[in-house]
C-alpha positions in Angstrom: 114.6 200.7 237.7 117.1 198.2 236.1 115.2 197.3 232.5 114.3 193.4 232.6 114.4 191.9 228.8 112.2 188.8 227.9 114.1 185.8 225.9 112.6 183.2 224.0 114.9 180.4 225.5 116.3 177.9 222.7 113.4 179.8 220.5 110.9 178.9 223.1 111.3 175.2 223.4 108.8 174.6 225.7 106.3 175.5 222.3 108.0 174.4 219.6 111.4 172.2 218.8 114.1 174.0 220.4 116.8 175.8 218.3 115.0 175.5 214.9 114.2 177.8 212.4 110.1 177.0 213.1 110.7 178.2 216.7 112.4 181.2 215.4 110.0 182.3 213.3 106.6 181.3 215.9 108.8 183.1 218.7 109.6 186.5 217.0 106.0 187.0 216.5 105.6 187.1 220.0 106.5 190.9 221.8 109.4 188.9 224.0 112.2 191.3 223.2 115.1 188.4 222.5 115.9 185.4 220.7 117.7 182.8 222.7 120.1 180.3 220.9 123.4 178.2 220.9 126.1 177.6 218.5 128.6 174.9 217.7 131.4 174.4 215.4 131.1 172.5 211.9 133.7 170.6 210.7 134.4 173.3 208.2 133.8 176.4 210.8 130.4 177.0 209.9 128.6 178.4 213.0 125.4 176.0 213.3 122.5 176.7 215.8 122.3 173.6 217.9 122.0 172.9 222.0 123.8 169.6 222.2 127.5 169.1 220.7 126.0 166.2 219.1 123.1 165.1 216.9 121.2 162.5 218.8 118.9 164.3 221.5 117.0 167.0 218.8 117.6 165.6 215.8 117.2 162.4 213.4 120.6 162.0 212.8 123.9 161.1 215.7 127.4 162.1 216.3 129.2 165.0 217.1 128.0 168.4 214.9 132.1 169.2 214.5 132.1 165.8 212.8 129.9 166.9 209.7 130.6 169.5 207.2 127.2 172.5 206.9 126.8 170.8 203.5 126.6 167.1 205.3 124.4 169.1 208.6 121.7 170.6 205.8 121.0 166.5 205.0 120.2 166.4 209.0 116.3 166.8 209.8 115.5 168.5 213.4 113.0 166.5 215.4 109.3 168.1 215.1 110.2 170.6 212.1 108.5 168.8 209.2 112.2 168.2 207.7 114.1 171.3 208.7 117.8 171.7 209.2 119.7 172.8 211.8 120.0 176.5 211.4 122.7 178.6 210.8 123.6 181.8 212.8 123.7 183.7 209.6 119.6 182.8 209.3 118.8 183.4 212.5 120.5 186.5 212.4 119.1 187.7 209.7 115.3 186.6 211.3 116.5 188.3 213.8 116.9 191.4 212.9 114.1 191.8 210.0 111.9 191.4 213.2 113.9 194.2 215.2 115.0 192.0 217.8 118.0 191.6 220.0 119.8 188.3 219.8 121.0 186.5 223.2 123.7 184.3 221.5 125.5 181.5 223.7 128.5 180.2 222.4 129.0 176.5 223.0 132.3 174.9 223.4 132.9 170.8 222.5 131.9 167.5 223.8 134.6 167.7 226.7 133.6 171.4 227.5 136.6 172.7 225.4 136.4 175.9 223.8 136.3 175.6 220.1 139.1 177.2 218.5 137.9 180.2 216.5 134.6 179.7 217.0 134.1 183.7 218.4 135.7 185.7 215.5 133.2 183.2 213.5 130.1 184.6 215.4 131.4 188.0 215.1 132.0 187.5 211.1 128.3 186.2 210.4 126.8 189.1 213.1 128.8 191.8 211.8 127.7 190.4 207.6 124.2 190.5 209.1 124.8 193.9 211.3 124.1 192.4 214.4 127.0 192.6 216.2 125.6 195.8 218.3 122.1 194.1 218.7 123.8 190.7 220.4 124.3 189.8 224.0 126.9 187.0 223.7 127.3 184.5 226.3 129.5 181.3 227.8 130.1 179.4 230.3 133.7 179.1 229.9 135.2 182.3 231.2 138.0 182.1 228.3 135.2 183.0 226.0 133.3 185.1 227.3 136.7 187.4 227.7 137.5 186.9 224.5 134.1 188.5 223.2 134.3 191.5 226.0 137.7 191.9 224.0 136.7 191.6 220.7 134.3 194.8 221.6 130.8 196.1 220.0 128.7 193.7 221.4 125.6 195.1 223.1 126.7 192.7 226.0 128.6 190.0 227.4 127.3 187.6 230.0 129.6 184.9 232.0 126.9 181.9 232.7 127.5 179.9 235.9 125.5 176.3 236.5 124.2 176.1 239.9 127.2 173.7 241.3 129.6 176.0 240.3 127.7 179.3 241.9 126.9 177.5 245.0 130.9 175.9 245.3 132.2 180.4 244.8 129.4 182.2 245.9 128.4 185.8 245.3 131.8 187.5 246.0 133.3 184.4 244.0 131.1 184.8 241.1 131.6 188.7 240.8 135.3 188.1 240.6 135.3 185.7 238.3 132.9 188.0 236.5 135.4 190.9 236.3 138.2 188.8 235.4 136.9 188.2 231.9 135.1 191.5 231.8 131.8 190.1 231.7 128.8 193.0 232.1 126.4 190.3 233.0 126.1 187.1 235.3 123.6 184.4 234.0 122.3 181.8 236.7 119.6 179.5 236.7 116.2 181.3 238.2 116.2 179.0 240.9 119.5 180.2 242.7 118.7 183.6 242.2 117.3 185.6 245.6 117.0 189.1 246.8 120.4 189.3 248.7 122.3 187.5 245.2 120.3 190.4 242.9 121.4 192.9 245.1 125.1 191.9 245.3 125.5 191.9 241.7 123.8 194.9 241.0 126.0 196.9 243.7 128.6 195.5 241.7 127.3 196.7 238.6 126.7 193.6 237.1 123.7 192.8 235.2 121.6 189.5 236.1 120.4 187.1 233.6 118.2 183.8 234.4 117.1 180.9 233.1 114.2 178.0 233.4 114.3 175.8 230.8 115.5 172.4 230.9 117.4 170.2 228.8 
């Protein structure tokens, strides 16, 4: 039987404020075997642990995260944390792995859905200081990425994540193309489109299957 892995989605925002290190630190004392985070661009290439591209849904601050240098983002106070920054990769990393747990990583691209430039050999620099490249499943929606990390190598896995339009508009034969075309190992969906007769497919193809059920 195919091993199913528990992640603590945005650090289990459901419980605490999503993406912060508070959630981090509650959710890796629970015995789900992942962390689950995203990560944007600073304006000087810091990788920073935020869902949004901007500021104003989880935190006291507004604008675009690529706007503000780390230095500028450590002044910012996440919503619910008692005066916390936004985290950086390199902590959660390191929280990370001092619990001996994997790290589900998605990589966010900009406002406009662009990819940031050289936002994955940043993720692969702070995992690799931290020795957590091998204990990360990196993810993306934007195919470029994801085939970028695949290439990059030594990540415990790569996952291509479709939204349900998208999935719905290609289908399963679609999605496993596009899957293999940027050498992706895993296909994330939302739980909701998954089924038996999707599950199936994608294993036959020997794709892993990733869900998700939290809302922005």
């Amino acid at each position: 039987m195919p091993r199913t892995d528990i992640a603590s989605h945005r650090g289990g925002a459901f419980l605490w404020p999503e993406n912060s290190a508070l959630a981090f630190r509650q959710a890796l004392a629970l015995p789900a075997e992942q962390l689950e985070l995203d990560v944007h661009l600073s304006a000087d290439g810091a990788v920073v642990v935020i869902h949004d591209a901007t500021l104003d849904r989880t935190t006291d601050s507004t604008g675009p995260v690529r706007a503000r240098s780390l230095a500028k983002l450590r002044q910012v106070r996440v919503k619910g944390t008692a005066g916390e920054p936004p985290p950086t990769l390199a902590e959660a990393a390191a929280l990370t792995r001092d619990a001996g747990r994997l790290l589900r990583l998605e990589v966010k691209a900009d406002a406009e859905g662009r990819p940031y430039p050289g936002i994955v050999p940043a993720c692969l620099a702070v995992l690799d200081a931290a020795g957590m490249r091998g204990r990360t499943v990196a993810m993306s929606f934007q195919p470029s990425t994801t085939a970028e990390l695949a290439a990059a190598g030594g990540l415990l896995r790569t996952v291509l994540l479709l939204e349900a339009k998208p999935w719905r508009g290609m289908g399963l034969r679609g999605a496993i193309a596009l899957g293999r075309s940027c050498d992706a190992a895993e296909i994330g969906l939302p739980v909701g489109e998954l089924d038996a007769a999707a599950v199936a497919g994608f294993r036959a193809a020997g794709l892993g299957i990733g869900a998700w059920g939290a809302r922005s």
